[in-house]
C-alpha positions as protocol buffer text, in pm:
chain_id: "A"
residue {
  index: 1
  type: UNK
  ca { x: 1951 y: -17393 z: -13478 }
}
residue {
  index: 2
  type: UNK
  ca { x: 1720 y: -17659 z: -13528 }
}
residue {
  index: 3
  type: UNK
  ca { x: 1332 y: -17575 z: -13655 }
}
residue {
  index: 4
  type: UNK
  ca { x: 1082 y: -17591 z: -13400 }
}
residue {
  index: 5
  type: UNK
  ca { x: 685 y: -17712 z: -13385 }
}
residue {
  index: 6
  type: UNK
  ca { x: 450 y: -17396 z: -13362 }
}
residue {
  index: 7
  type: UNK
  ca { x: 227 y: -17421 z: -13069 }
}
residue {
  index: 8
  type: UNK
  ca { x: 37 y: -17232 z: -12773 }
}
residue {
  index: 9
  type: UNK
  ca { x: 169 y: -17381 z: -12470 }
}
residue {
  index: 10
  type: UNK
  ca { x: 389 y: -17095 z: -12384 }
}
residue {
  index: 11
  type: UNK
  ca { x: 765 y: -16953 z: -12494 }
}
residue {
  index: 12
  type: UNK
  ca { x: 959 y: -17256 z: -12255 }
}
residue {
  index: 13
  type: UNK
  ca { x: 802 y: -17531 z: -12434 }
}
residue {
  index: 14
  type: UNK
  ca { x: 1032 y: -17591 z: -12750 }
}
residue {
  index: 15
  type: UNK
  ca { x: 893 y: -17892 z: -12960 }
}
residue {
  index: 16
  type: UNK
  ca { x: 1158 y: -17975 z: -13207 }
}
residue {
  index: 17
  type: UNK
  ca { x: 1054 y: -18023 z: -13552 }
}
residue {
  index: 18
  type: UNK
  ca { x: 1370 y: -18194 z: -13742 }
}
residue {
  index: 19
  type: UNK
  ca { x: 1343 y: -18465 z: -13987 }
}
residue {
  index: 20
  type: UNK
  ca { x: 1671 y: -18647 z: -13809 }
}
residue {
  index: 21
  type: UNK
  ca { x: 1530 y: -18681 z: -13480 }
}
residue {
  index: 22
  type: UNK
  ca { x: 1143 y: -18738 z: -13642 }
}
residue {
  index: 23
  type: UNK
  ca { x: 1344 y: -19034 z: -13786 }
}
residue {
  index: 24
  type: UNK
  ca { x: 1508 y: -19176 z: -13553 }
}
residue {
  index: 25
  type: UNK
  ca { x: 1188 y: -19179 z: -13268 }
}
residue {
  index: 26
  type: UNK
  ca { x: 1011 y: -19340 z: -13523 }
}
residue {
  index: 27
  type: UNK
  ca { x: 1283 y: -19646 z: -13521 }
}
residue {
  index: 28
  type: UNK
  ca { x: 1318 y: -19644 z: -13130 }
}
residue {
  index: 29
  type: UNK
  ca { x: 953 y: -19712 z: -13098 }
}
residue {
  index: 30
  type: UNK
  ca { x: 942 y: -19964 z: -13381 }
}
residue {
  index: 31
  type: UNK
  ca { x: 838 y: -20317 z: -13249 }
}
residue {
  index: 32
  type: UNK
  ca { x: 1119 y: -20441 z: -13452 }
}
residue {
  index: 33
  type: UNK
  ca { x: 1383 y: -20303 z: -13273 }
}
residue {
  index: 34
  type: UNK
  ca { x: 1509 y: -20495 z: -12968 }
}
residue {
  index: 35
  type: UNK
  ca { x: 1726 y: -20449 z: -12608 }
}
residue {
  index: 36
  type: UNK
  ca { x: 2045 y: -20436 z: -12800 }
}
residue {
  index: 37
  type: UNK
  ca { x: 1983 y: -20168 z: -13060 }
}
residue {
  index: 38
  type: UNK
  ca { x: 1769 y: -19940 z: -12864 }
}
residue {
  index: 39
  type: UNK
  ca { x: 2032 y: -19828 z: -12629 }
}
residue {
  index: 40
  type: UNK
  ca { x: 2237 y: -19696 z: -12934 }
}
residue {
  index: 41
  type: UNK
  ca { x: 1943 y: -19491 z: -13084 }
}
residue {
  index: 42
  type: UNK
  ca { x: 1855 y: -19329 z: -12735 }
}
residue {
  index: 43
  type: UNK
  ca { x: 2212 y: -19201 z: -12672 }
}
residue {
  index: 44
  type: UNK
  ca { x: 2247 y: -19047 z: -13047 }
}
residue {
  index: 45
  type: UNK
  ca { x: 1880 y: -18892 z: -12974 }
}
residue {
  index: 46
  type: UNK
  ca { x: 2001 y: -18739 z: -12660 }
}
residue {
  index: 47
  type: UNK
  ca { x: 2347 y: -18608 z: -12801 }
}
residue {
  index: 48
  type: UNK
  ca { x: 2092 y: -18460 z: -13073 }
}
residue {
  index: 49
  type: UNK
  ca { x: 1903 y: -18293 z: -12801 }
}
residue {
  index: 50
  type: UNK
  ca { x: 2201 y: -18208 z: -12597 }
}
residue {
  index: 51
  type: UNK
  ca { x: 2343 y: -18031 z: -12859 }
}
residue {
  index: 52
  type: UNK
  ca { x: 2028 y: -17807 z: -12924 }
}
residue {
  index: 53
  type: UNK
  ca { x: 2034 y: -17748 z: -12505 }
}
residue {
  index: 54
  type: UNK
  ca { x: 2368 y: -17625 z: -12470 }
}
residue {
  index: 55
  type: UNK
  ca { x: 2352 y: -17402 z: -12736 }
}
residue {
  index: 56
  type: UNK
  ca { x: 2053 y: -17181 z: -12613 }
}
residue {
  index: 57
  type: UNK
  ca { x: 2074 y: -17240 z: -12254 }
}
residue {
  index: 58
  type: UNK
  ca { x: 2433 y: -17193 z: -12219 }
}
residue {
  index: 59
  type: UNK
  ca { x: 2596 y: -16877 z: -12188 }
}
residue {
  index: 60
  type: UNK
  ca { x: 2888 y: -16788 z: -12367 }
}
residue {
  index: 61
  type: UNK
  ca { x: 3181 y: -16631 z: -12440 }
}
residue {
  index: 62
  type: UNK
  ca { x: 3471 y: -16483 z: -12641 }
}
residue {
  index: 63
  type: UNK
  ca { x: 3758 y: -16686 z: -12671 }
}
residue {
  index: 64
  type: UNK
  ca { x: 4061 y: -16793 z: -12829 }
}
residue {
  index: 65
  type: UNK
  ca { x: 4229 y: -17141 z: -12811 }
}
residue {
  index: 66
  type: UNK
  ca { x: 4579 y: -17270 z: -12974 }
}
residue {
  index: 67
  type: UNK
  ca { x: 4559 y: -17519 z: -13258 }
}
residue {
  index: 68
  type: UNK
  ca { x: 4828 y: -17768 z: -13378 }
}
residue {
  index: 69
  type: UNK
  ca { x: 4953 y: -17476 z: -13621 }
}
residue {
  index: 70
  type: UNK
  ca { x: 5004 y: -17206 z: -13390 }
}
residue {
  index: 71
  type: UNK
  ca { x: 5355 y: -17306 z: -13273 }
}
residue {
  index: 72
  type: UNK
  ca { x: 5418 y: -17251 z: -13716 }
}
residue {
  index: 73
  type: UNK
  ca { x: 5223 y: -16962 z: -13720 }
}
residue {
  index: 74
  type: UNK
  ca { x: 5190 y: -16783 z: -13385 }
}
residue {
  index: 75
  type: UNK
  ca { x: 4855 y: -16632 z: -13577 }
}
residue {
  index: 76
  type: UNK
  ca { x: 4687 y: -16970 z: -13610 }
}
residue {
  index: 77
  type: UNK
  ca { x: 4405 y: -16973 z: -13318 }
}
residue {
  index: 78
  type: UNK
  ca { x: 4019 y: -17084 z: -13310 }
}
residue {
  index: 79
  type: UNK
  ca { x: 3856 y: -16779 z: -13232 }
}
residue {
  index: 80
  type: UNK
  ca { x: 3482 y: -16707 z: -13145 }
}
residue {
  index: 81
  type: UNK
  ca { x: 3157 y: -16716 z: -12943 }
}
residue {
  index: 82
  type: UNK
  ca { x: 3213 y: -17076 z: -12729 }
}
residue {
  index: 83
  type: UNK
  ca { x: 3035 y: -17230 z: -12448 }
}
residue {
  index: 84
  type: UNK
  ca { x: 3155 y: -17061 z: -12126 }
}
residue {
  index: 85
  type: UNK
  ca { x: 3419 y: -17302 z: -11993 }
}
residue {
  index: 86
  type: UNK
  ca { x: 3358 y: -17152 z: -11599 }
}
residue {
  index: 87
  type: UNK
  ca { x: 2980 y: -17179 z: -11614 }
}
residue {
  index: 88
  type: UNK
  ca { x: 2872 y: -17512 z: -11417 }
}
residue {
  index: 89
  type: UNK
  ca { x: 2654 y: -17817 z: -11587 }
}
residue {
  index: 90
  type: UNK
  ca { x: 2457 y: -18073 z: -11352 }
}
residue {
  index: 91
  type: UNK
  ca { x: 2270 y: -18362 z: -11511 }
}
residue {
  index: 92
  type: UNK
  ca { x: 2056 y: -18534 z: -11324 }
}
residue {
  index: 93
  type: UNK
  ca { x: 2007 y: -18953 z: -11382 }
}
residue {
  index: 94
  type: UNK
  ca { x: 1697 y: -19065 z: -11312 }
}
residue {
  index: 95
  type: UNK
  ca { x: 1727 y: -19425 z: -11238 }
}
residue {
  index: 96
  type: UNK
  ca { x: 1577 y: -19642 z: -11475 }
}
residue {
  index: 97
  type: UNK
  ca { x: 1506 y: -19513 z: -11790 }
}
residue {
  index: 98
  type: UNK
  ca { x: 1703 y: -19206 z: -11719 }
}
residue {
  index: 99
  type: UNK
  ca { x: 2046 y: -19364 z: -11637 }
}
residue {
  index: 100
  type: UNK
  ca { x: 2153 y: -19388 z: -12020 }
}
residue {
  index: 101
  type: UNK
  ca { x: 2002 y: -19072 z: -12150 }
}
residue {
  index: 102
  type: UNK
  ca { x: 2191 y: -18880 z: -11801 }
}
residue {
  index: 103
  type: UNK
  ca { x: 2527 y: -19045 z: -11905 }
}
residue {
  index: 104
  type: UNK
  ca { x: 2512 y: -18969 z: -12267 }
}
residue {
  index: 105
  type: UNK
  ca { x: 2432 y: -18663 z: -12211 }
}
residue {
  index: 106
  type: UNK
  ca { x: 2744 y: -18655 z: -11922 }
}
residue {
  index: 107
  type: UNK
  ca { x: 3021 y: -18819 z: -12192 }
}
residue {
  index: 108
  type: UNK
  ca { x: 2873 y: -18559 z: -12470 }
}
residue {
  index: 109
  type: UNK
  ca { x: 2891 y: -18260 z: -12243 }
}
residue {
  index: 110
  type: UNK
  ca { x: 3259 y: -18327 z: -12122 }
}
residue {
  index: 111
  type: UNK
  ca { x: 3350 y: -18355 z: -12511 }
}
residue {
  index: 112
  type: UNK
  ca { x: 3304 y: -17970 z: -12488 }
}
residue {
  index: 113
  type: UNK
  ca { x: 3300 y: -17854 z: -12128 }
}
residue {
  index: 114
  type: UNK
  ca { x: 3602 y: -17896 z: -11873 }
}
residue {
  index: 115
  type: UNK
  ca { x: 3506 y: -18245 z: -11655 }
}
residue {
  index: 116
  type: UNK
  ca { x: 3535 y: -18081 z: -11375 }
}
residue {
  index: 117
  type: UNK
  ca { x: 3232 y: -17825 z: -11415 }
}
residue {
  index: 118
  type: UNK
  ca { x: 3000 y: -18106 z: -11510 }
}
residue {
  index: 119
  type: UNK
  ca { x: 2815 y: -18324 z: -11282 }
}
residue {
  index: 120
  type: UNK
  ca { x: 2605 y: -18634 z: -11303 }
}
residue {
  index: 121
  type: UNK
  ca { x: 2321 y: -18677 z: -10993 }
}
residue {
  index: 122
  type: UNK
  ca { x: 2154 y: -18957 z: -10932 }
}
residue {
  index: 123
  type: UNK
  ca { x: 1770 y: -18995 z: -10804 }
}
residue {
  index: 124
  type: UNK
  ca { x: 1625 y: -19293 z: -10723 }
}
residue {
  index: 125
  type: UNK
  ca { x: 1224 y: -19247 z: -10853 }
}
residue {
  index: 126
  type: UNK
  ca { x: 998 y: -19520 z: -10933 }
}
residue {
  index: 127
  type: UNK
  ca { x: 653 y: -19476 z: -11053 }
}
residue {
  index: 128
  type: UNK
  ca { x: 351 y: -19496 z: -10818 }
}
residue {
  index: 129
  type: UNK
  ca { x: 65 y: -19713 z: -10943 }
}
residue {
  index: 130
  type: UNK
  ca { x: -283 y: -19774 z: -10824 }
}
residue {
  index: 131
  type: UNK
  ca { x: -434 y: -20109 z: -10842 }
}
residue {
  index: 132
  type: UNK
  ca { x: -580 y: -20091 z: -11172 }
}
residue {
  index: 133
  type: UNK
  ca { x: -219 y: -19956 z: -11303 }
}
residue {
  index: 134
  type: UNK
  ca { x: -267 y: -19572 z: -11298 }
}
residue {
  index: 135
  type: UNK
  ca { x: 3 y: -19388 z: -11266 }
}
residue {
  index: 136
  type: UNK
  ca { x: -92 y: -19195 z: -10901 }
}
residue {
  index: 137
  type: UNK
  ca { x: 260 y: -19066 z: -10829 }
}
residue {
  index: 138
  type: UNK
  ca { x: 641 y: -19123 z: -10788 }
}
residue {
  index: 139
  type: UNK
  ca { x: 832 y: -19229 z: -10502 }
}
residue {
  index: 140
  type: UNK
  ca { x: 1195 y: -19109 z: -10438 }
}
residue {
  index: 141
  type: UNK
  ca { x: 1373 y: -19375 z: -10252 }
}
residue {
  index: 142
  type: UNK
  ca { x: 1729 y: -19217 z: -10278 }
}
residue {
  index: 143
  type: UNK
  ca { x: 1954 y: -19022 z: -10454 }
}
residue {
  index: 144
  type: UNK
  ca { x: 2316 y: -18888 z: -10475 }
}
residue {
  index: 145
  type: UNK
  ca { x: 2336 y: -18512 z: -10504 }
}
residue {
  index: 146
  type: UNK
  ca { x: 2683 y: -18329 z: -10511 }
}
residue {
  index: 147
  type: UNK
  ca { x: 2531 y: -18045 z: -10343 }
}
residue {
  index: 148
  type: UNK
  ca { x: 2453 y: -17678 z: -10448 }
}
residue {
  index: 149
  type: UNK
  ca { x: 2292 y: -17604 z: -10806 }
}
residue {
  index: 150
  type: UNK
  ca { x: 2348 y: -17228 z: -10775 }
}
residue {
  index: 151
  type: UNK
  ca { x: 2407 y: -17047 z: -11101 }
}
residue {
  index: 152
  type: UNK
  ca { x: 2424 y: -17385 z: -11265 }
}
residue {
  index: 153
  type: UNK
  ca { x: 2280 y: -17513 z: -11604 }
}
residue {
  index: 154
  type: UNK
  ca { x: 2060 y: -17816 z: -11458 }
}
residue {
  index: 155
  type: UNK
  ca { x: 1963 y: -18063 z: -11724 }
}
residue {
  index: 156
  type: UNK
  ca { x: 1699 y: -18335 z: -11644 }
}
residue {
  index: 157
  type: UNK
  ca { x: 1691 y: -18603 z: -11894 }
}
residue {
  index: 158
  type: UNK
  ca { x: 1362 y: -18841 z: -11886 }
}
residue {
  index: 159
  type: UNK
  ca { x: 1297 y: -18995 z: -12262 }
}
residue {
  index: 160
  type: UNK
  ca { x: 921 y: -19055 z: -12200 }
}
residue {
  index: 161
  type: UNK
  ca { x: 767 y: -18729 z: -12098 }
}
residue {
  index: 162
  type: UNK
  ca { x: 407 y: -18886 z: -11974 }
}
residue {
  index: 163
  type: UNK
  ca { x: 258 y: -18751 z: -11664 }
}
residue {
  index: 164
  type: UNK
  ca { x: 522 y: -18481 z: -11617 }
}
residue {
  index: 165
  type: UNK
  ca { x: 563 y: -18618 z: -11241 }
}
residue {
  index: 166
  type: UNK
  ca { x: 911 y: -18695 z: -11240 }
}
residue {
  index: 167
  type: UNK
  ca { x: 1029 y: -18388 z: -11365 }
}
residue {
  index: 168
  type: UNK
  ca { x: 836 y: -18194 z: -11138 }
}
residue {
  index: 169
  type: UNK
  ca { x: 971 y: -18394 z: -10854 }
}
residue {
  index: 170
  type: UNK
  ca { x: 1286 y: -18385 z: -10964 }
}
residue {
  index: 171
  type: UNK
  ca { x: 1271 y: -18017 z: -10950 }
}
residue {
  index: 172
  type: UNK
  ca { x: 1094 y: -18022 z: -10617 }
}
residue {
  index: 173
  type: UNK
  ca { x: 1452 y: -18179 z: -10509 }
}
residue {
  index: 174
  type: UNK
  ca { x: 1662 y: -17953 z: -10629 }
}
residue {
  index: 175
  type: UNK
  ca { x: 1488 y: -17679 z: -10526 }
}
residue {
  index: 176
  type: UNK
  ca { x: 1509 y: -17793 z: -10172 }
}
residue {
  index: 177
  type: UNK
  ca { x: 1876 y: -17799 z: -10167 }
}
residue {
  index: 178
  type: UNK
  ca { x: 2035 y: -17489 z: -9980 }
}
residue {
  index: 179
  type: UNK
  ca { x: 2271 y: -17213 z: -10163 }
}
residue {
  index: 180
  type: UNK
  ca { x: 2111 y: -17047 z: -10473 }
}
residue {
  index: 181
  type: UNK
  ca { x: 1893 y: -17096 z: -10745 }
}
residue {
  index: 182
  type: UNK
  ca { x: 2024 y: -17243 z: -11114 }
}
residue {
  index: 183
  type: UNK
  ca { x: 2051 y: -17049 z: -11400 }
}
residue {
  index: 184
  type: UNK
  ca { x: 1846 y: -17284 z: -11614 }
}
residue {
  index: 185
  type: UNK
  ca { x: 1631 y: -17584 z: -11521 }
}
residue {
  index: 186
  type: UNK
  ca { x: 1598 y: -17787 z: -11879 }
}
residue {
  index: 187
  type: UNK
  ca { x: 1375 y: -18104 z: -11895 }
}
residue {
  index: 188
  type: UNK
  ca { x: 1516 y: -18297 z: -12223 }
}
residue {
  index: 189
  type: UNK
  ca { x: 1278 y: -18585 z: -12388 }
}
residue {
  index: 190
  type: UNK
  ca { x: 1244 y: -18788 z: -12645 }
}
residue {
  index: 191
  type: UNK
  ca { x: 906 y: -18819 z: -12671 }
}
residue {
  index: 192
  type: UNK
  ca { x: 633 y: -18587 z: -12460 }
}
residue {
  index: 193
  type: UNK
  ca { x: 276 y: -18570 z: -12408 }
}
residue {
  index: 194
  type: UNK
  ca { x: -5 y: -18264 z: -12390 }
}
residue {
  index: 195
  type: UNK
  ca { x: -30 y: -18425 z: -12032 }
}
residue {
  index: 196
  type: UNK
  ca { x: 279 y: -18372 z: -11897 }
}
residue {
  index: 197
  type: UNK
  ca { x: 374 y: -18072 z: -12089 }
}
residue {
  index: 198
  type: UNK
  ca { x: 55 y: -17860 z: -11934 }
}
residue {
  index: 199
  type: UNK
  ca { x: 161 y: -17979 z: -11571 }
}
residue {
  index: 200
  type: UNK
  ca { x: 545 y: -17911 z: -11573 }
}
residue {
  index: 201
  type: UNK
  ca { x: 417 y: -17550 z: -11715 }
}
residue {
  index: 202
  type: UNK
  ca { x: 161 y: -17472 z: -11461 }
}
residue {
  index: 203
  type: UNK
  ca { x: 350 y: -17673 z: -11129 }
}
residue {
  index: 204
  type: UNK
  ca { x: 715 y: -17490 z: -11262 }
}
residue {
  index: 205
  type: UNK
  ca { x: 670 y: -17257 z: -11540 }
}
residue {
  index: 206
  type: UNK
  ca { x: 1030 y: -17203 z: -11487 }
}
residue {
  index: 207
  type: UNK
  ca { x: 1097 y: -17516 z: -11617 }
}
residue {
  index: 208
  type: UNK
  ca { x: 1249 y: -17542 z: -12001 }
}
residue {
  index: 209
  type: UNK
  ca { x: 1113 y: -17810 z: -12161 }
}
residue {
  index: 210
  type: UNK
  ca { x: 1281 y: -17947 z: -12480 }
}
residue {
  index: 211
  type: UNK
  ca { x: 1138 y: -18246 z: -12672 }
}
residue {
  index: 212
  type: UNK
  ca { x: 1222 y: -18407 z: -12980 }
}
residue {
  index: 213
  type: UNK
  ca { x: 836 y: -18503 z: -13073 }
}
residue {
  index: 214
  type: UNK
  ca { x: 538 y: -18389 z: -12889 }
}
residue {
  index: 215
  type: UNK
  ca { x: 268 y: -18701 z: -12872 }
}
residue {
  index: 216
  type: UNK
  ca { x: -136 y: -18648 z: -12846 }
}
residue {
  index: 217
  type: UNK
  ca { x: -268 y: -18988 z: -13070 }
}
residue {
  index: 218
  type: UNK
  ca { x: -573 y: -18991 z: -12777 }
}
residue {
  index: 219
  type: UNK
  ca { x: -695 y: -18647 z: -12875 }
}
residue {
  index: 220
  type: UNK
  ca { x: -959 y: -18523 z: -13044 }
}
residue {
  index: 221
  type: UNK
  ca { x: -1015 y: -18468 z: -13437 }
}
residue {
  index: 222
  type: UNK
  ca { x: -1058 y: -18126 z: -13410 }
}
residue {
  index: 223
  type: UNK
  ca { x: -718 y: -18085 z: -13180 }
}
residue {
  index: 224
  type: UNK
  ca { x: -558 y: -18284 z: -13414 }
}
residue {
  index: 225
  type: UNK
  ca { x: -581 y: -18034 z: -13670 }
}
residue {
  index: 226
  type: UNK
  ca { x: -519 y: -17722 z: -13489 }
}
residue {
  index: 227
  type: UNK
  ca { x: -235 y: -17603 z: -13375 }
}
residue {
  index: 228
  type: UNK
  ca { x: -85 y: -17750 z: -13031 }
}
residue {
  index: 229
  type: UNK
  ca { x: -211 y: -17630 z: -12748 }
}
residue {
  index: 230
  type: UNK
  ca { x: -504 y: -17466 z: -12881 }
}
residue {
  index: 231
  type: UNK
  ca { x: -783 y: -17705 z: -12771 }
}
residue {
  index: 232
  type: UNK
  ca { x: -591 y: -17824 z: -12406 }
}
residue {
  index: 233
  type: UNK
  ca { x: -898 y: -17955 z: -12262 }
}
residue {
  index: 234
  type: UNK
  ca { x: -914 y: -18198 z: -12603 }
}
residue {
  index: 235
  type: UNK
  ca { x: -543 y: -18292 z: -12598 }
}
residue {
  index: 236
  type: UNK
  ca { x: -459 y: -18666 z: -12480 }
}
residue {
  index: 237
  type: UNK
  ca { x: -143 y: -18887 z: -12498 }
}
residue {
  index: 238
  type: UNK
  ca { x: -175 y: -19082 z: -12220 }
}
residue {
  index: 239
  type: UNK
  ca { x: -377 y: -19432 z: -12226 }
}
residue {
  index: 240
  type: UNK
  ca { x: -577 y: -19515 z: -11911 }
}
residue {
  index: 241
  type: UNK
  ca { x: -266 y: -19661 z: -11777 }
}
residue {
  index: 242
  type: UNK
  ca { x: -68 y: -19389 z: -11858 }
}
residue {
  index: 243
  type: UNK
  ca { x: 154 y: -19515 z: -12138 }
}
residue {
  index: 244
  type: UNK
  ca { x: 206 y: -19236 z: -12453 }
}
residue {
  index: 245
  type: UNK
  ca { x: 66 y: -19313 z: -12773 }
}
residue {
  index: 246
  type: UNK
  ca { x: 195 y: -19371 z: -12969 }
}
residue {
  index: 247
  type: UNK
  ca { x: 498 y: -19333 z: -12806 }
}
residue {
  index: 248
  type: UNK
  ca { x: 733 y: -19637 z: -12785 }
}
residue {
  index: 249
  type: UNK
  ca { x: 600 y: -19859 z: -12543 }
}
residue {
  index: 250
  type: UNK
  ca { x: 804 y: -19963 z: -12235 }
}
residue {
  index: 251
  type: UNK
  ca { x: 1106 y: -19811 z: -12338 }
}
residue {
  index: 252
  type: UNK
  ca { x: 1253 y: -19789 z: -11923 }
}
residue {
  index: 253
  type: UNK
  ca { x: 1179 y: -20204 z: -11959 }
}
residue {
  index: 254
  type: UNK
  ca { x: 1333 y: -20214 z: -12273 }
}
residue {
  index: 255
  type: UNK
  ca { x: 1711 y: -20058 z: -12177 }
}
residue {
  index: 256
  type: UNK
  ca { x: 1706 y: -20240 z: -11889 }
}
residue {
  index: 257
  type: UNK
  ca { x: 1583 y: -20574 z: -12045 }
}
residue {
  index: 258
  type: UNK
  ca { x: 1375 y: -20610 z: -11691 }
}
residue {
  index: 259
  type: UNK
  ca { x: 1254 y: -20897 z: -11781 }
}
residue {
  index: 260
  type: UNK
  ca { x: 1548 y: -21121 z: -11702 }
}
């Protein structure tokens, strides 16, 4: 299991603390690093942090599966604690900058899971923006849904974890949808900021939030050397315009290459 940051925002928010993925964020956000590469170091970030997901979200059980040798040696089988193979995974791609991290996730998760118990959705959000650039809301302009989440594992990937308000609409949606509830509602980032982490836990508590570095440049000296979440009202990672910092700086521009 992989180490995790010690903070006070509350048992759901786990803020990973492991030299690879401290590495790599470090390169994704380097100015040096262009449309091409990015796209590479965001997908092995997000099998990183799919990996982590699965394996305390997930439930499991005991089973037993055939190798190569056991046709030699009727004896020969992989046996163990797995992933449960009937349990039901939806990932949700949230167009723009979620679309890669989504299908990563998606062609990771079928390495391990049958294809047919794992899902990819697709919502359609964009951000909302005052005149002076503020981030004021998002907009859903469509989606593609396959329908019920009940008793599923519901994974929302969104790399830049700034205002919170897409995951919180995002789980607005699927809570809307009729049949059950899932069994686990698990917002994956990259990068994630005191901002959005305090609103996902106070609009859905229910939320899980995994990120692989928590973000609060903007805050105050003496927040910056306590523990997280122990001064809130002194946390900030969000400029006035409500990009992280440091963060990576228009990473949703930069896998698209939007400015073609």
């Amino acid at each position: 299991m992989v180490d995790l940051l010690a903070h006070a925002y509350g048992p759901n928010i786990r803020l990973f603390d492991d030299p690879f993925l401290t590495t790599l964020l470090a390169r994704i956000g380097h100015p040096d690093v262009n449309t091409a590469e990015l796209p590479t170091l965001v997908r092995s970030g997000y099998q990183r942090l799919l990996h982590e997901v699965l394996a305390t979200e997930f439930p499991r059980t005991s089973q037993r599966h055939p190798t190569r040798m056991t046709a030699q040696e009727p004896g020969a089988v992989a046996a163990g604690e797995m992933l449960c193979r009937q349990t039901k995974l939806v990932i949700c791609s949230v167009i723009r900058a979620g679309m890669l991290p989504a299908q990563a996730c998606y062609e990771a998760a079928v390495q391990v899971l049958p294809p047919e118990n794992v899902r990819l959705d697709t919502l359609n959000m964009s951000r909302e923006t005052a005149a002076d650039g503020r981030v004021v809301g998002v907009r859903l302009d469509g989606s593609k849904l396959g329908g019920s989440v009940e008793d599923a594992v519901v994974l929302l990937p969104d790399p830049m974890g700034a205002t919170g308000s897409t995951v919180c609409r995002a789980v607005d949606v699927y809570h809307s949808l009729s049949g059950g509830g899932p069994r686990a509602l698990c917002a994956m980032h990259l990068m994630v900021t005191p901002e959005a982490v305090q609103r996902v836990a106070c609009a859905h508590p229910e939320v899980r939030v995994f990120a692989g570095r928590l973000d609060r440049g903007l805050s105050s000296e003496r927040a910056l050397a306590s523990q997280p979440g122990t001064h809130p009202d002194e946390e900030r990672g969000l400029n006035d315009v409500h990009y992280i910092v440091p963060g990576a700086g228009g990473m949703g521009e930069l896998l698209t290459n939007s400015w073609v």
